[in-house]
C-alpha positions as CSV (number, residue, x, y, z in Angstrom):
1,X,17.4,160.7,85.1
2,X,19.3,161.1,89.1
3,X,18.8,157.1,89.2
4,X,20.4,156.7,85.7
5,X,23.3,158.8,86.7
6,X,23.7,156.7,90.1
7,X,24.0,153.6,88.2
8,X,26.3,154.5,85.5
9,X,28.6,155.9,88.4
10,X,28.7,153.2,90.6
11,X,28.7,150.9,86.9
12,X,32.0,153.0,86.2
13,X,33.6,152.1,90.0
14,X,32.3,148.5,89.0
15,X,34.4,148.7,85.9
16,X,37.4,150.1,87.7
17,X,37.5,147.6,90.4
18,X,37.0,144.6,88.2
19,X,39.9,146.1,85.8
20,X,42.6,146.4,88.5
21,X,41.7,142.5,89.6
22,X,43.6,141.3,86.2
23,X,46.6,142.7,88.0
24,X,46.1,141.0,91.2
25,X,45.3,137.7,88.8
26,X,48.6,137.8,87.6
27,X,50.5,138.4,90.8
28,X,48.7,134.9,91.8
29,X,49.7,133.4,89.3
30,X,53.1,134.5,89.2
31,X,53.6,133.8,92.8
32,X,51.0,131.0,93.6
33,X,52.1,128.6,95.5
34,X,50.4,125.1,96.1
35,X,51.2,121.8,98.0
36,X,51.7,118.8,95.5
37,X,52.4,114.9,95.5
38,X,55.7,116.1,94.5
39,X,56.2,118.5,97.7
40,X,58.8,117.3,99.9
41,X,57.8,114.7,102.2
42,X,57.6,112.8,105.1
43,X,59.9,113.7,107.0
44,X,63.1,111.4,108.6
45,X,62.1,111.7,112.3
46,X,57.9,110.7,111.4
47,X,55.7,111.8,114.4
48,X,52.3,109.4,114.6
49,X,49.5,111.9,112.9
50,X,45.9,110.5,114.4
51,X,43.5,111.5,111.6
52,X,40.0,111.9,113.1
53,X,36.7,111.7,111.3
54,X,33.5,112.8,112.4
55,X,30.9,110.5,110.8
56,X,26.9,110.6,111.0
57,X,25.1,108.8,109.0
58,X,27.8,108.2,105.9
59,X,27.5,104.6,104.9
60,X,27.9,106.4,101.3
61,X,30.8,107.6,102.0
62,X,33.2,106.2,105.0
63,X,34.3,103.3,102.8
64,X,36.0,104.9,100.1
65,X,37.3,108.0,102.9
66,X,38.7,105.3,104.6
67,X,41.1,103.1,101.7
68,X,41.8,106.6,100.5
69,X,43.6,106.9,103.5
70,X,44.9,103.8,104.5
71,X,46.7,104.3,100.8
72,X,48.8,106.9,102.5
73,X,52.8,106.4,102.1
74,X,53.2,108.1,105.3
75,X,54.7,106.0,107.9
76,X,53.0,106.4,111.0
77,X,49.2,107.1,111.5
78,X,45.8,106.0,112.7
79,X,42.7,106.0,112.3
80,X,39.9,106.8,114.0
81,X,36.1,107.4,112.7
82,X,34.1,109.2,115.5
83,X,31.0,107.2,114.7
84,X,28.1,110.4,116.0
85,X,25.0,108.5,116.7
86,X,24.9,107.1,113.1
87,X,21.1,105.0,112.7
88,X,22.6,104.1,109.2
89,X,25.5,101.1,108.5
90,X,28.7,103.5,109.1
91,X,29.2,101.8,112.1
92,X,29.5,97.9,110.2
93,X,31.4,99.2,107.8
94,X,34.1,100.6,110.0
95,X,34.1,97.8,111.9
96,X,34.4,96.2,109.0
97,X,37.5,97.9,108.0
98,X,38.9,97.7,111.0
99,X,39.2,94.0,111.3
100,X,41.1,94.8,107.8
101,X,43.7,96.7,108.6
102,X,44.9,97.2,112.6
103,X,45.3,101.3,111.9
104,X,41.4,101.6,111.6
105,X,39.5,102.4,114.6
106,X,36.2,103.1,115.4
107,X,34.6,105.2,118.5
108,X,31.4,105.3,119.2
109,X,28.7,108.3,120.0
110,X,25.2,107.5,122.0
111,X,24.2,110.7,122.9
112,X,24.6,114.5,122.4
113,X,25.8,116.3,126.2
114,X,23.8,119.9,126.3
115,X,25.5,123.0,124.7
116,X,27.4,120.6,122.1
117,X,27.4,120.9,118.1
118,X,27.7,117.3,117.3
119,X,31.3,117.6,115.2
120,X,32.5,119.2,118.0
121,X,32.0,116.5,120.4
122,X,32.7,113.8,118.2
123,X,36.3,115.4,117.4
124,X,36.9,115.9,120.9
125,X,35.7,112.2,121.8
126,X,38.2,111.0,118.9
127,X,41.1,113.4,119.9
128,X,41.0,112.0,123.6
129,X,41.6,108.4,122.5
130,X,43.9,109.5,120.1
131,X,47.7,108.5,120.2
132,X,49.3,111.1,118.2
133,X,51.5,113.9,118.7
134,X,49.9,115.7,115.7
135,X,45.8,115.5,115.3
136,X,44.4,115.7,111.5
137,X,40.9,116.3,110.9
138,X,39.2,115.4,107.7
139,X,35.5,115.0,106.3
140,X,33.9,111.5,105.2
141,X,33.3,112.6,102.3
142,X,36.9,114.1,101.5
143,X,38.9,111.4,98.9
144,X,42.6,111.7,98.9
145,X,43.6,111.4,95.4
146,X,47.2,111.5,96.1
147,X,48.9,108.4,98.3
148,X,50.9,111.8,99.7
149,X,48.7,114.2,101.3
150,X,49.9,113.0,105.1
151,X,53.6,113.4,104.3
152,X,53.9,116.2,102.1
153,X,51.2,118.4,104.7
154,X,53.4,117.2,107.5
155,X,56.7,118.6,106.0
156,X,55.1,121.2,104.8
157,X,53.7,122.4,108.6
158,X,57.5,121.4,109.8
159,X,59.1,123.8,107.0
160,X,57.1,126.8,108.1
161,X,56.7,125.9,111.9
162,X,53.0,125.9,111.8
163,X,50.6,124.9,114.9
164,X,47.6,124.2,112.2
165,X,47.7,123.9,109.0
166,X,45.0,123.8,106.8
167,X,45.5,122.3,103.3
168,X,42.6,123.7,100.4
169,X,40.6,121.0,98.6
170,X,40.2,120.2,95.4
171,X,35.8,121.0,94.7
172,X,34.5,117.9,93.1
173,X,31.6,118.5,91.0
174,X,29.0,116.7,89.0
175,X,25.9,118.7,87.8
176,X,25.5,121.9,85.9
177,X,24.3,123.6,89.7
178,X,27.5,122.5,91.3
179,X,29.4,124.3,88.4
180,X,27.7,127.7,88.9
181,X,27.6,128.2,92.4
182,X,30.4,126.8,94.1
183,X,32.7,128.7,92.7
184,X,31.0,131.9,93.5
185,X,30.3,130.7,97.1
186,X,34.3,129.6,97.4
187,X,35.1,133.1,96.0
188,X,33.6,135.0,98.6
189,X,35.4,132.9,101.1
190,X,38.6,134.0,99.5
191,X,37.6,137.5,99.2
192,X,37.7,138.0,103.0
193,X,40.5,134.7,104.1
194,X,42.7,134.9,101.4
195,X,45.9,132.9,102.1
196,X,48.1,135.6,102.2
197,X,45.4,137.5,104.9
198,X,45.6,134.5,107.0
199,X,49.4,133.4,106.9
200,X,50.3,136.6,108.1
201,X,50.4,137.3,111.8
202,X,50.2,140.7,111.8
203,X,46.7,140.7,109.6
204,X,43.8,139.6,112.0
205,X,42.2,137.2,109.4
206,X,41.7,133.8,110.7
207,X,40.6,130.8,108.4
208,X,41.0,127.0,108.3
209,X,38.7,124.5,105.8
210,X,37.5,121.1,108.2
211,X,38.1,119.3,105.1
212,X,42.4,119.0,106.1
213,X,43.7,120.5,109.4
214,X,46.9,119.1,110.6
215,X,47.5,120.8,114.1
216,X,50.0,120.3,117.2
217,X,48.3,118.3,119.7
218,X,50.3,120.3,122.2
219,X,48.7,123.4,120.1
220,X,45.5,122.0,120.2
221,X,45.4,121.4,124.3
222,X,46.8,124.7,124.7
223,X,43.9,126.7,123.1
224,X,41.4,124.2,125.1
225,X,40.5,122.0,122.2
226,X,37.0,121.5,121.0
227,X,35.8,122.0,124.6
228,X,36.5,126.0,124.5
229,X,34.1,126.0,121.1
230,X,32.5,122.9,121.7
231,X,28.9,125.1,120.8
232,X,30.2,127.0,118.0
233,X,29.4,126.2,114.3
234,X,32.5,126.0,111.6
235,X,34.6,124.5,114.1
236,X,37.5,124.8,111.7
237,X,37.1,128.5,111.7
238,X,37.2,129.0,115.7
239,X,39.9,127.0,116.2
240,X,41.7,129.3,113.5
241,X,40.7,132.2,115.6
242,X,42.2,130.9,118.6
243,X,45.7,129.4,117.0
244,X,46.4,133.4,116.2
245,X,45.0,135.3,119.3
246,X,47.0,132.9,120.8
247,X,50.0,133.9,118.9
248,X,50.6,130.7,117.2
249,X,51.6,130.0,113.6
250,X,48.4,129.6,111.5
251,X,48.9,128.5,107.5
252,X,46.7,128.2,104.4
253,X,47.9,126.7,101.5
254,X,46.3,125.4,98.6
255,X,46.3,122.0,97.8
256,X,47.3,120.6,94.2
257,X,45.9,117.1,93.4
258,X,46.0,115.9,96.7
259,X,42.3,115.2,97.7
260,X,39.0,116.2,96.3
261,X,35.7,117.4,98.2
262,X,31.8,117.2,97.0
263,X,30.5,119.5,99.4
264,X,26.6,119.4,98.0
265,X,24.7,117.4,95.6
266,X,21.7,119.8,94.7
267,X,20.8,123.4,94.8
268,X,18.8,123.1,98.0
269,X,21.9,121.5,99.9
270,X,24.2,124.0,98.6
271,X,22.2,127.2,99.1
272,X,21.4,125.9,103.0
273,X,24.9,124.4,103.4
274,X,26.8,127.7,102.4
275,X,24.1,129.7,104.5
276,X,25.7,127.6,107.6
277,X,29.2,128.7,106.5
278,X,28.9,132.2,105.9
279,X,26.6,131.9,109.3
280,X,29.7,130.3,111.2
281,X,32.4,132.5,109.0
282,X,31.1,135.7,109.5
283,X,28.7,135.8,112.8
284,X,27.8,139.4,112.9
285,X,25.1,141.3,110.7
286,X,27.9,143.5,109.6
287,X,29.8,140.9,108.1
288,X,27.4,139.3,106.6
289,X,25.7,142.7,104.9
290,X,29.7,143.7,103.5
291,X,29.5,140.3,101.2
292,X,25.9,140.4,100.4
293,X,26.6,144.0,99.1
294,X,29.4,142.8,97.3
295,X,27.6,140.5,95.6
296,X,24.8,142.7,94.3
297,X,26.9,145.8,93.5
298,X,30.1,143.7,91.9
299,X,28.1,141.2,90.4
300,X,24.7,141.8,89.6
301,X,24.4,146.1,89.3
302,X,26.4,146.0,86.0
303,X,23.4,144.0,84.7
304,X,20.9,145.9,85.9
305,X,22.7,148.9,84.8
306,X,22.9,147.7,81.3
307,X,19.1,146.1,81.3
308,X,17.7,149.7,82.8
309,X,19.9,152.3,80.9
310,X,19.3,150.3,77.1
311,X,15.8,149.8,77.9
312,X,14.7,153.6,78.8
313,X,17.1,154.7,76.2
314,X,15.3,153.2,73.0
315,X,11.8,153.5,74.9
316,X,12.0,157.2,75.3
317,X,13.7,160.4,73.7
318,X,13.7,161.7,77.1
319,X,16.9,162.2,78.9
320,X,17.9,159.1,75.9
321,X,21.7,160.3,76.2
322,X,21.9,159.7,79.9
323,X,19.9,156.2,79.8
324,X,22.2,155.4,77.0
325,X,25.1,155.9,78.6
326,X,24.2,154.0,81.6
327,X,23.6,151.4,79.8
328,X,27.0,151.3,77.7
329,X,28.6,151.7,81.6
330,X,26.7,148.7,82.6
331,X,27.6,146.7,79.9
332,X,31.3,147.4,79.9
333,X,31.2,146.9,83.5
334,X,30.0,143.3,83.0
335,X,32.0,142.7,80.2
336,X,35.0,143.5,82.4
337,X,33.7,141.4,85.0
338,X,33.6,138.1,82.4
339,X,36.6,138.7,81.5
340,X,38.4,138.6,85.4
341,X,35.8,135.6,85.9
342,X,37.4,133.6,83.0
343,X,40.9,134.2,84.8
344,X,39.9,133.5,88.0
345,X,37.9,130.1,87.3
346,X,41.1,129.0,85.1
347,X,43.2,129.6,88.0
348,X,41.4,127.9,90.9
349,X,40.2,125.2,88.4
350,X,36.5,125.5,87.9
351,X,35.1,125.6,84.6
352,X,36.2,128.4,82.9
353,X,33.8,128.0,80.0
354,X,30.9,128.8,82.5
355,X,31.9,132.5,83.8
356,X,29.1,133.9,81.6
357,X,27.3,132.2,84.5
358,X,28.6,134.3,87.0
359,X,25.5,136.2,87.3
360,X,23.3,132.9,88.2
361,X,26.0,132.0,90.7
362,X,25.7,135.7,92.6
363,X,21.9,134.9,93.2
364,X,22.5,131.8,94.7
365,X,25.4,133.8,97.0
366,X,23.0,136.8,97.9
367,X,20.0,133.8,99.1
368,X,22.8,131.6,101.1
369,X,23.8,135.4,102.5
370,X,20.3,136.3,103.3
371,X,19.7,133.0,105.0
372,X,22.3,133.5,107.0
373,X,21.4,136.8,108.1
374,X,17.9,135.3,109.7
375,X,20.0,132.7,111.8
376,X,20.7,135.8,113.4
377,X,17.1,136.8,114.8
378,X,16.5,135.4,118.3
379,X,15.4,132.0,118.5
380,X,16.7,131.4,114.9
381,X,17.6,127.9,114.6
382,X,20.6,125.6,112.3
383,X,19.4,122.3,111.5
384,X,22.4,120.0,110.4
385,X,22.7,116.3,110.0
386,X,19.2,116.2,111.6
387,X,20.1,117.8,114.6
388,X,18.6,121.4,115.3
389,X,20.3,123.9,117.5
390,X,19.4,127.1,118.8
391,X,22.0,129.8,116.7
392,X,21.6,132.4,118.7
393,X,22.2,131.0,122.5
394,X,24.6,128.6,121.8
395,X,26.6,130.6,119.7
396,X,27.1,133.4,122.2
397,X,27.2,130.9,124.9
398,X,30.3,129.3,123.7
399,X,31.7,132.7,122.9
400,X,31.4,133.8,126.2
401,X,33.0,131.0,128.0
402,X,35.8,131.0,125.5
């Protein structure tokens, strides 16, 4: 009876929260603003951009990262694939490329220094044979669907005076998985680094995706480059921290048909790969136990509510009108949540028919959450791209000597 009062209370709150998110849906959508291939762009006086890719091991995927690039209408760039110890054929084929087309070069890795994550040191191995005055980093397996991305990013970061500016991707998705959980995963990500958190200066929120960031070389040497985090994971994160304690102009924006992202490929690589990002986005216990809360009491309780109160209810005549009514709380909870899901998948273009799978996509959250929390146990260790580092030590390390 006591736990079947809990959980229609907390079901009601549920309800309420979800129900004042349709207003906050259509302030987004009346005031959303995204970057385009019709954005203005490039601009007269063109500074050479240097756009740096960390590759290991992606003969599937440097090729076609590569002409995606070279396709750009921007007038001045290079470059330059930071080739990280690759036993695979990424090397041949940017050499191959190369020989191609003069803007196309390739630097290569041996060896790992001590107290390095491996994208840190390859960016800051690029970025110091790098001739640009502005530094973009991008993932190999990022396409630019747009021949404008360069130009319209670059005017864009000149319009609103940014140091770094980090463009959203496009989620490219091909099985049923992909579909369920990404945008759950993405959600909680926005949740905390919403765009309008992050562009303002006086809010503390800090966020940057890897997959675009156009910053200042100038910026970038001032806040040490990749040497003052060169330990940390979600290098794109830290270096968003330190743009804004430094006091410099950070900007989000989302990105409109510009250039598209498959971050995983099966539910194994995305529960372990979002485990590293909520790892590297949130770094304390505390942050991590807010969103995994927020997944089980926003998205799953109004469920369990329902399942509970409607199975004690018609099981029993005792206490029937309080089981009853949990269960009617529940279920009008959930419905409620659908019905913002729908919204909310239509707007950042997932598949809107799948937000009854919401549920499914919250349980894959709360496991990539959980993970994360162990990587914060001492001696916990992150393997990535075959290489396995030590969370804990070099984490704090880097932290300390930042």
């Amino acid at each position: 009876m006591t736990a079947a009062i809990i959980l229609t209370a907390f079901s009601c709150a549920v309800f309420l929260i979800w129900s004042s998110r349709h207003l906050l849906i259509s302030r987004e959508q009346r005031g959303q603003f995204s970057l385009s291939g019709d954005s203005p762009g490039p601009p007269p006086d063109a500074k050479m951009i240097s756009v740096l890719i960390a590759a290991k091991d992606e003969a599937d995927n440097i090729e076609a990262c590569v002409r995606s690039l070279l396709k750009q209408d921007y007038p001045n760039f290079e470059v330059i694939v930071c080739n990280d110890r690759s036993s695979d054929e990424t090397p041949r084929i940017v050499e191959r490329l190369a020989a191609e087309d003069s803007r196309v070069r390739l630097v290569n890795i041996d060896s790992l220094p001590p107290g390095w994550y491996g994208k840190n040191h390859a960016i800051a191995t690029g970025a110091a044979a790098a001739g640009g005055e502005w530094i973009c980093t991008t993932d190999a397996d990022c396409r630019q669907v747009s021949t404008r991305t360069l130009s319209v990013a670059m005017q864009h970061a000149l319009d609103t005076r940014a140091d770094l500016l980090s463009v959203l991707p496009a989620l490219e998705t091909h099985s049923l998985i992909e579909d369920i959980v990404q945008p759950v995963c993405g959600g909680v990500m926005m949740i905390w680094f919403s765009p309008d958190k992050v562009n303002n200066p006086r809010r503390p929120a800090a966020y940057a995706n890897g997959a675009f960031i156009l910053i200042r070389r100038s910026s970038y040497e001032a806040i040490g480059t990749h040497a003052a985090i060169k330990g940390l994971m979600m290098e794109d994160m830290h270096l968003a921290r330190r743009i804004k304690r430094a006091g410099m102009n950070l900007r989000v924006v989302r990105g409109k048909g510009l250039y598209t992202v498959r971050m995983y490929t099966s539910l194994k690589q995305t529960i372990q790969g979002w485990s590293r990002i909520f790892f590297g986005a949130f770094r304390t216990f505390g942050g991590l136990a807010a969103s995994l809360t927020l997944l089980l009491v926003m998205g799953l309780l109004p469920y369990a509510a329902a399942a509970v109160g409607f199975a004690l209810a018609f099981g029993s005549a005792e206490a029937r009108s309080s089981y009853l009514a949990c269960g009617i709380a529940g279920l009008a909870a959930a419905i409620m949540q659908l019905s913002i899901i729908y919204r909310f998948y239509k707007l950042m273009g997932a598949r809107k028919n799948l937000a009854w799978t919401y549920p499914l996509g919250c349980i894959a959250a709360a496991i990539a959450v959980t993970i994360a929390m162990t990587k914060l146990l001492p001696g916990a260790k992150l393997t990535w791209r075959g290489t396995s580092y030590k969370a804990d030590q070099i984490d704090s390390a880097s932290e300390r000597a930042s």
